[in-house]
N, C-alpha and C positions, 0 to 999 in steps of 0.2 A: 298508754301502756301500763303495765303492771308489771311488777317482780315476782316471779312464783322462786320461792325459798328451795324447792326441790328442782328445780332445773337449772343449767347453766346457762339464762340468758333471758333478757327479758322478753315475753311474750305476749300479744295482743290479749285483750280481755275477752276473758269467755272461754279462751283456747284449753285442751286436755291437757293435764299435766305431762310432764316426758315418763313415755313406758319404760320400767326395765330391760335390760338389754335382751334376756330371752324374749320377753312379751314383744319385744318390735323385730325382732328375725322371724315370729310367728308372724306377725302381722304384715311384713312384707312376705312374705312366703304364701301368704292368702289375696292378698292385693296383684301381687304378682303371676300367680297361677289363671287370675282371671283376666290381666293384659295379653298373657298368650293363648292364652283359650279362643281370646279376638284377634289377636297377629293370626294368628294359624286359618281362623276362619275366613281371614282377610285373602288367604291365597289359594288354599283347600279346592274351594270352587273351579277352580280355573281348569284343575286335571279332571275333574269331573264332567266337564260339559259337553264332549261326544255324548258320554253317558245317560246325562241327564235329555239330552234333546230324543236321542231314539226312544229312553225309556216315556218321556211325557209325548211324544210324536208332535214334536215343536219345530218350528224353524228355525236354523241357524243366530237370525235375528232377535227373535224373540228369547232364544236361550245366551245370549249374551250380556240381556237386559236383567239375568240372574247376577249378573259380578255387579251393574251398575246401581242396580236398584239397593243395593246395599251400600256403593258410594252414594249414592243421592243423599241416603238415609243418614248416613252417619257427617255428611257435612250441613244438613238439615237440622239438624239435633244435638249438635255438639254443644251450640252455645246455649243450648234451651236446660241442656243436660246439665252444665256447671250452675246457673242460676239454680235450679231445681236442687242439685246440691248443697249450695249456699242456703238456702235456703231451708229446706228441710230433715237436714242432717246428713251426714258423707257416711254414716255408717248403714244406714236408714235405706238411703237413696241407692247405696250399693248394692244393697241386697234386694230390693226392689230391680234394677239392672239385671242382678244373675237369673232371678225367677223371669223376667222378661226375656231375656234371653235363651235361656233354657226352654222355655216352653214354646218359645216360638222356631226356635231348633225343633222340638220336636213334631210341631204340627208342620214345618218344612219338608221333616223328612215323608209325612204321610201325604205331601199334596199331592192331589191326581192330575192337575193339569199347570201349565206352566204360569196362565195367570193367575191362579192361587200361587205359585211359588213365590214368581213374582212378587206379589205382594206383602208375604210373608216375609220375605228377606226385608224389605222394608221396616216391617215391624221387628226383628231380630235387629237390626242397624239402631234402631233407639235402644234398646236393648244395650247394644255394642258401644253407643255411645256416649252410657254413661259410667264404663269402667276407667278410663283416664282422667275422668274430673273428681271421682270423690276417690280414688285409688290414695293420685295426688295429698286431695287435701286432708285425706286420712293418713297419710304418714308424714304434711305437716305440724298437722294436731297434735300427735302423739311419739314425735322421734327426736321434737327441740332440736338441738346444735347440730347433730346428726343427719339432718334433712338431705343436705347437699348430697352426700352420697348413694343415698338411696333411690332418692331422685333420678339424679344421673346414670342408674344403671337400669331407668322404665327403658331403654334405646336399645339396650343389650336382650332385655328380654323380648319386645318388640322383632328384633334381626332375628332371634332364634325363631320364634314362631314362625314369619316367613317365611326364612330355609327350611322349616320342617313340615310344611304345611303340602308343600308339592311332593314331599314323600306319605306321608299319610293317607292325602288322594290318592294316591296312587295304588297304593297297599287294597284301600280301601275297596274302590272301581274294581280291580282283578282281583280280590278274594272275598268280595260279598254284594256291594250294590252303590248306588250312588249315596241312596239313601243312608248312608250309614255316615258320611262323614257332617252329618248333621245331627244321628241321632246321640253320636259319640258323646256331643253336649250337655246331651241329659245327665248321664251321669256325673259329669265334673261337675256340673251346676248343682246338683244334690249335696255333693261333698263340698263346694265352696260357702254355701249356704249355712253348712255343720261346722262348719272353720269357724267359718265370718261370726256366726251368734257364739261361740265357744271361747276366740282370740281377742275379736274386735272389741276393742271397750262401746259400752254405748254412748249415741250423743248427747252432749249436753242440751237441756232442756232447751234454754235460748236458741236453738237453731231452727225450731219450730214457728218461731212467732213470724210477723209480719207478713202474710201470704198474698199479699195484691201483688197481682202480676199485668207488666207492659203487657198487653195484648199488645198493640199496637206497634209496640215495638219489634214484636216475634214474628208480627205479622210480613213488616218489611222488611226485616233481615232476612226471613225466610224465602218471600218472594226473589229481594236480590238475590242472595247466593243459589237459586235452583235457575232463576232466568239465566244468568252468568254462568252456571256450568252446562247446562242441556246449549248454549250458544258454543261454548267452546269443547264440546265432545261434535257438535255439529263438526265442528274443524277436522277432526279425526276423521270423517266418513270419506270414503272415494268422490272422487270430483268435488268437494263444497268447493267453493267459493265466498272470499269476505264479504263482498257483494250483495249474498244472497240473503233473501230475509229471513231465511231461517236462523242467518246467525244475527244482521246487523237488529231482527225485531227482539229477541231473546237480549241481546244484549245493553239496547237501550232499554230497556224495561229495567234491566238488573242494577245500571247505573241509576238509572232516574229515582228507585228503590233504595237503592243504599245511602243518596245524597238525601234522601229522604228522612230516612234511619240517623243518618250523622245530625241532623237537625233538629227532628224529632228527641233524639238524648240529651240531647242541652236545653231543650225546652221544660219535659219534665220533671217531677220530684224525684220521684223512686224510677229511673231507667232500668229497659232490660240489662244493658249494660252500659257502666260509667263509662263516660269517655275519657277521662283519665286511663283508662285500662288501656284504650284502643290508639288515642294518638297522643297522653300526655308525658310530659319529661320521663326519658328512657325506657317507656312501652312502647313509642312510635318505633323506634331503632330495636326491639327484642321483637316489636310485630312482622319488621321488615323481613328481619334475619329469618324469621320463621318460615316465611313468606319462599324467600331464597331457598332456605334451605329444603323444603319443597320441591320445588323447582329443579337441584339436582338431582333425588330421589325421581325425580321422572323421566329426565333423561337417563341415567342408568337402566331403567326398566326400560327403557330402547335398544339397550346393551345386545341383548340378543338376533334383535332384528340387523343392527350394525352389523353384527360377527358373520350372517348371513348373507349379507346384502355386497359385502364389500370384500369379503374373503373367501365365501362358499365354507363357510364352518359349519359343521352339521347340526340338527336340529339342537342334540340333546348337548354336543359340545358348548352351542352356546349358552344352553342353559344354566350351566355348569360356572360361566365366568361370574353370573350374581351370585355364586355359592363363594368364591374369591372374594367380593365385596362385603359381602355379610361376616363371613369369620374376620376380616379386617374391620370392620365396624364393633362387633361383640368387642374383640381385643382393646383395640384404642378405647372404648366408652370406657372398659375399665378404667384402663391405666388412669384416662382423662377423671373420672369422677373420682377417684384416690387422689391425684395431687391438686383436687379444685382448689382446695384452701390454701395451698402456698400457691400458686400459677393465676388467682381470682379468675376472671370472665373473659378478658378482653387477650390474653397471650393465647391460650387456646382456640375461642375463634380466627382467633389471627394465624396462628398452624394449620386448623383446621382449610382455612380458604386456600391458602397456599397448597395444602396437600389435593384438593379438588381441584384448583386451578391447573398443577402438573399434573394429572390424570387424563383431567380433561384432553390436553395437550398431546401426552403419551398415548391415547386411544384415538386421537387424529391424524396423527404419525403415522408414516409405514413403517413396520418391522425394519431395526436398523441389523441384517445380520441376524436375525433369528427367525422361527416362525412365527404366523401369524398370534395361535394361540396363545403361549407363554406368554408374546405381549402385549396381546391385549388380558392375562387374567392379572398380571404385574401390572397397569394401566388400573383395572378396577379396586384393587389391593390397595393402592394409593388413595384413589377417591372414598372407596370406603373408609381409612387411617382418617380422614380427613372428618369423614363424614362422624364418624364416633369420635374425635376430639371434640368436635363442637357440639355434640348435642347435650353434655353435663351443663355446659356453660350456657348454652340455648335453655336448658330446662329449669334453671336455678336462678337468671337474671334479674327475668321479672316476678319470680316469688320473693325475690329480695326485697321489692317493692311493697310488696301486698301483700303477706303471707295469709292477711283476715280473706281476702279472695284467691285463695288458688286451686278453688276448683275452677272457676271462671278464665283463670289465666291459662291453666292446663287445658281447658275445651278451645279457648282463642289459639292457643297454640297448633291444639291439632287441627282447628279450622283450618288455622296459614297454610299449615304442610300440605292437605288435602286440597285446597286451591292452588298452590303453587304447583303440585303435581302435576293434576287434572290440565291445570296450563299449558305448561312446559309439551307434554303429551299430546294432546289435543295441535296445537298451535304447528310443532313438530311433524307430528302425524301428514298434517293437512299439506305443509313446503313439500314433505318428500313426496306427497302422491301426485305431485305436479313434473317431477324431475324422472328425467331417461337415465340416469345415472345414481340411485340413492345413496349407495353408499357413500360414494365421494361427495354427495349435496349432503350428507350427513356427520361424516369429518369437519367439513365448513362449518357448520352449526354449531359443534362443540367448540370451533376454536371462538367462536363469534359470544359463545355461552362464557367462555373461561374470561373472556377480554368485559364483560357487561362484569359477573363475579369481580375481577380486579378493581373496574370502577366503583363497585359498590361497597369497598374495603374503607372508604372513612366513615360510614355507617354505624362501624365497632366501637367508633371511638366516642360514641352517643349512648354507648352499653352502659348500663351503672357498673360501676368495681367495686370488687366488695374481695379481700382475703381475711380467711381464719375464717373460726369458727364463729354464730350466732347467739 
């Protein structure tokens, strides 16, 4: 470690000095406009896809593999993204991202058929998946003691993009074409780009050096995690079955792959990723949480099929309850990322679980006395409170650890949440298509979900703690 004279704290070697206060509300302001450029594109698609299928004369199926081929991409990529980070500079590596992105936005929006879409979104998902790791380690570079806050409120911007993402489709579809809510990119990527070289300090020289890279290592982690999700979206489809080899071959492959990968990183010099990151003192407990907290994020996104299923709530009603959850997530991440420093890691995830755990609850519940709607958007209200108290604390633990890897830790991160989702979803999916009754097989779940959560509540207590400032 070393002492830098102009900042409050000491900081790993190598690291940018702390920016002045204006230079880092610029610089989160530019980091930030490109997290929701990706939230937004994360759900955009989705009101799109009548659209898209009549105008490419696609099948239903095929034009579904438009939202997924972009999850594939982006948990394909994630971890390849922070190394490439680390590595090559977070100022560097971002701007590399936006022009990836943008431009594969805009050949999306001119594809003629759906297998070039297809593909396309693919390559926009690498794109995508490198704005949370050097977003990250560009405002630990350069924000010192400050970090924790800024940090904590990537969740906030994240929920926004979301909720606005299915207005924007929407706009989009009825007053010009499908195509548009891709080519919208271009231009923000133009002006992110004009930010970025204007605000961003450039990297230090040192971030350039050393460029061998694990193959071998990307190679199995990548295998694992694509076998392991294409087994557990398997889950999702009408009739699967565990049984079948479509999920049990996919899925020993992904296992046999990643025990491979875990082996493989202890063996060599320079690993894709240290294992320290992945299972050492208090990354294993911040990998889990992530993991988890995934995991609720997917059942919520079930939310509306619930409200359907079990109440007869109308389409667009239900849709309406993740707009409840998300303004209760925006809110609490505040509040949570303002008092990290007196509250440390471990009292807010501990609120947070608790405010899930009764949500959970209250949206398995019948309406005591009211109707349906009200209680289940108060049901979601809470899990959301829940959900933005813990993600400051979730996104700041393990850069406590590392702060010289956080772009690595910020992509392991959004790995967790992106397989804990896919999970939860998939696995879900699959119990209800078996049941004459879903809704109420879906009550069950949640309570079954809240009671796994309560057990996995000494977990936290494996968090590192850390109050005040850095």
């Amino acid at each position: 470690m070393t002492i830098d004279p102009n900042t409050e704290m000491p900081s790993p070697a190598g690291v940018a000095l702390l920016a002045p206060v204006r230079s880092r509300i610029a610089i989160f302001s530019v980091v930030a406009m490109a997290l929701l450029m990706s939230a937004i594109d994360s759900t955009i698609v989705a009101t799109a896809l009548h659209s898209i299928q009549h105008g490419l004369h696609s099948s239903i199926n095929w034009t579904g593999w438009v939202i997924t081929a972009y999850a594939v991409g982006l948990v394909l990529m994630l971890s390849l993204a922070g190394k490439l980070s680390d590595r090559f500079g977070r100022r560097r590596f971002f701007l590399v991202s936006v022009v990836v992105f943008a431009g594969s936005s805009l050949c999306c929006g001119l594809a003629t058929s759906i297998y070039m879409l297809i593909a396309l979104r693919v390559v926009q998902a690498a794109g995508g998946a490198g704005f949370t790791p050097s977003a990250t380690a560009i405002v630990v570079e350069h924000f010192g003691s400050t970090r924790d806050k800024a940090v904590g409120l990537f969740g906030s911007v994240f929920s926004i993009g979301s909720m606005i993402g299915p207005i924007f489709g929407g706009l989009f579809v009825t007053y010009w074409s499908w195509r548009g809510i891709f080519f919208v990119n271009v231009p923000i990527g133009v002006l992110l780009i004009v930010l970025c070289l204007r605000y961003v300090p450039r990297d230090p020289e040192r971030t350039a050096k050393h460029l061998a890279m694990d193959l071998s290592g990307m190679v199995l982690l990548g295998v694992g995690v694509l076998a392991l999700m294409t087994g557990t979206s398997y889950l999702g489809e009408t009739g699967a079955r565990v049984w079948s080899p479509f999920f049990l071959a996919p899925a020993v492959i992904g296992l046999l792959s990643l025990v491979q990968f875990g082996r493989h990183v202890r063996r060599v010099a320079d690993p894709f990723i240290a294992p320290l990151l992945i299972s050492g003192r208090g990354f294993a407990a911040v990998n889990l949480i992530n993991l988890l907290q995934g995991a609720v994020f997917g059942m919520m996104a079930l939310l509306p099929l619930y409200a359907v299923d079990r109440y007869r709530i109308s389409a667009l009603g239900s849709g309406t309850l993740l707009t409840s959850e998300g303004v209760a997530v925006i809110a609490s991440a505040i509040v949570a990322a303002m008092l990290l420093r007196r509250t440390g890691y471990r009292l807010p995830l501990y609120v947070g679980l608790a405010c899930v755990v009764a949500g959970l609850v209250m949206l398995a519940l019948r309406p005591p006395g009211i109707s349906a709607y009200p209680w289940l958007a108060i049901g979601a209200c809470v899990v959301g409170a829940g959900e933005g108290f813990a993600s400051p604390a979730g996104r700041n633990a393990g850069l406590q650890l590392a702060p010289e890897s956080s772009a690595t830790l910020a992509a392991l991160r959004s790995t967790g949440i992106e397989a804990g989702e896919i999970a939860s979803v998939s696995i879900t999916a699959a119990i209800l298509a078996q049941a004459a009754a879903p809704g109420q097989l879906q009550a069950r779940i949640y309570v079954v979900f809240a009671l796994l959560l309560v057990l996995s509540a000494p977990v936290i207590t494996r968090v590192p703690e850390h109050r005040g400032s850095w």
